[in-house]
C-alpha positions, 0 to 999 in steps of 0.5 A, spaced: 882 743 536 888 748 538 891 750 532 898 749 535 897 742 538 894 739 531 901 744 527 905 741 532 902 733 532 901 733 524 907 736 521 912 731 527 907 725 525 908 727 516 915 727 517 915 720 520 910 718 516 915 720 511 921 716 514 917 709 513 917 704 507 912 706 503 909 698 503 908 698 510 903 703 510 895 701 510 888 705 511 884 709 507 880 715 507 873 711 503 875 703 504 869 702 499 873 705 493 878 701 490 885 703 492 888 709 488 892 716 490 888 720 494 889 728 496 888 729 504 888 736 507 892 737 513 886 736 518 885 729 515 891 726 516 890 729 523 884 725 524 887 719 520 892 719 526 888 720 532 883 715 529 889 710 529 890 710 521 895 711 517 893 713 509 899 712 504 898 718 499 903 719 494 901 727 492 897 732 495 895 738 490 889 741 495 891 749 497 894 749 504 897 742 504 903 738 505 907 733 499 908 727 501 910 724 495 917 720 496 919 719 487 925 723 487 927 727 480 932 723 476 938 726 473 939 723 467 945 721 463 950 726 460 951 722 454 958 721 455 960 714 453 968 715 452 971 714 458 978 718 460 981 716 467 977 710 472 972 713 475 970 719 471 963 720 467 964 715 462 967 711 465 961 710 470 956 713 466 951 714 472 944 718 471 936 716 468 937 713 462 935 717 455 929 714 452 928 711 446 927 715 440 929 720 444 927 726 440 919 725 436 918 729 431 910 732 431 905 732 427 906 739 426 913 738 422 916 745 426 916 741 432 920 735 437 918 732 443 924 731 448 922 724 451 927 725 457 924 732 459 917 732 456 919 739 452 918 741 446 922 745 442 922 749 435 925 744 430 928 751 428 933 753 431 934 759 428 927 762 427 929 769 428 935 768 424 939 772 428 941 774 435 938 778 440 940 781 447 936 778 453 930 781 454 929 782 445 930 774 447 925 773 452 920 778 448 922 774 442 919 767 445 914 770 449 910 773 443 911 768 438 906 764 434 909 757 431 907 751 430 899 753 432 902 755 438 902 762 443 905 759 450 913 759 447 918 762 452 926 763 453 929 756 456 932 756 463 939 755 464 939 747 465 933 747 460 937 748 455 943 744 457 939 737 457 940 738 450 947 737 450 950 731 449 956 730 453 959 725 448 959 730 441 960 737 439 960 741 433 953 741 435 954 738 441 947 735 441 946 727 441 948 725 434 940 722 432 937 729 433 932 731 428 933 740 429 935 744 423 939 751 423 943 749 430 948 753 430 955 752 433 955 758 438 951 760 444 943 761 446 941 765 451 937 762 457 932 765 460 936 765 467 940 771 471 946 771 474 945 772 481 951 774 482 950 780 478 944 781 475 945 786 469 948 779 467 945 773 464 947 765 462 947 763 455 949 755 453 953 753 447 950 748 442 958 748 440 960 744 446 956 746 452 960 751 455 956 755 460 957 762 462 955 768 464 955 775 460 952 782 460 944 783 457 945 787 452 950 783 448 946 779 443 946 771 442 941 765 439 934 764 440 932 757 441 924 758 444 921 752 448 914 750 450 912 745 456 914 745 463 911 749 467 
């Protein structure tokens, strides 16, 4: 098969693919199997396409191949409720719905689970019980063993910002939250500020303010686990 025929036929025919209803879509790779997701390699759907059939996938996971899945990521709510002028957050209070509980506290009692975002945080928010700079920070999270776990790290800049509830401050964290030792000032994310990077993000859990500051000024440490 010419290699730039079939990059050509199966790149412009995914695309297409990708454009129809997900209803209208038939066919299988193994008709004696029930019906269920299914990974195909690129040289599959070219045959599926010669051959006149069309496959319905909803991932593919396989190395050298393309993601056909059509589930987009949700934005989730910002939890203001209060509304200021028609038309703003509250008054539309667009986004994913926050589930119910959304904090769980785990068999391990030094652990919660977000049900929004599947993360797990410490239940302390203050473990190290000061403030580092950024790369004590990261180092910090990296080498921690709590909660019979080893794999904690540094959130990322929106990480930390999906705690904040945007209808409370002083902490700004939804009002039912079950962490300890939240402290009114700002965390340190794992995330550089591009447009100089001798800086980084930090979070306020005071009111959720975002900003940008130098690395070696210290802040909070709030290490998370999940996610990757």
């Amino acid at each position: 098969m010419n290699t730039r025929t079939f990059k050509l036929l199966s790149f412009a025919t995914i695309f297409s693919i990708l454009l129809m209803p997900a209803h209208v879509l038939a066919g299988s790779m193994d008709p004696t199997n029930p019906p269920g997701p299914t990974m195909h390699s690129m040289e599959d759907l070219y045959q599926l396409i010669v051959s006149g059939s069309v496959v319905i996938t909803n991932t593919i996971t396989e190395t050298n191949t393309v993601w056909m899945g059509s589930t987009n990521a949700p934005v989730p709510k910002t939890g203001q409720i209060t509304s200021y002028h028609s038309g703003d957050d509250g008054f539309y209070q667009a986004g994913f719905e926050w589930p119910s509980p959304r904090f769980v506290i785990q068999a391990n009692s030094n652990l919660v689970l977000d049900n929004l975002t599947g993360l797990t945080w410490a239940r302390n928010a203050n473990l190290i019980d000061n403030t580092r700079q950024w790369v004590e920070a990261i180092d910090y999270c990296n080498e921690l063993d709590y909660g019979d776990n080893t794999d904690w790290r540094l959130p990322n800049r929106l990480e930390l910002l999906s705690l904040i509830d945007h209808e409370e401050y002083g902490p700004g964290l939804p009002s039912e939250h079950p962490f300890a030792n939240v402290m009114w000032s700002n965390y340190w994310s794992s995330s550089t500020y591009c447009n100089a990077t001798g800086f980084a993000w930090w979070v306020s859990m005071n009111d959720g303010w975002v900003v940008p500051d130098h690395k070696y000024d210290s802040y909070y440490v709030w290490p998370v686990r999940g996610g990757l």
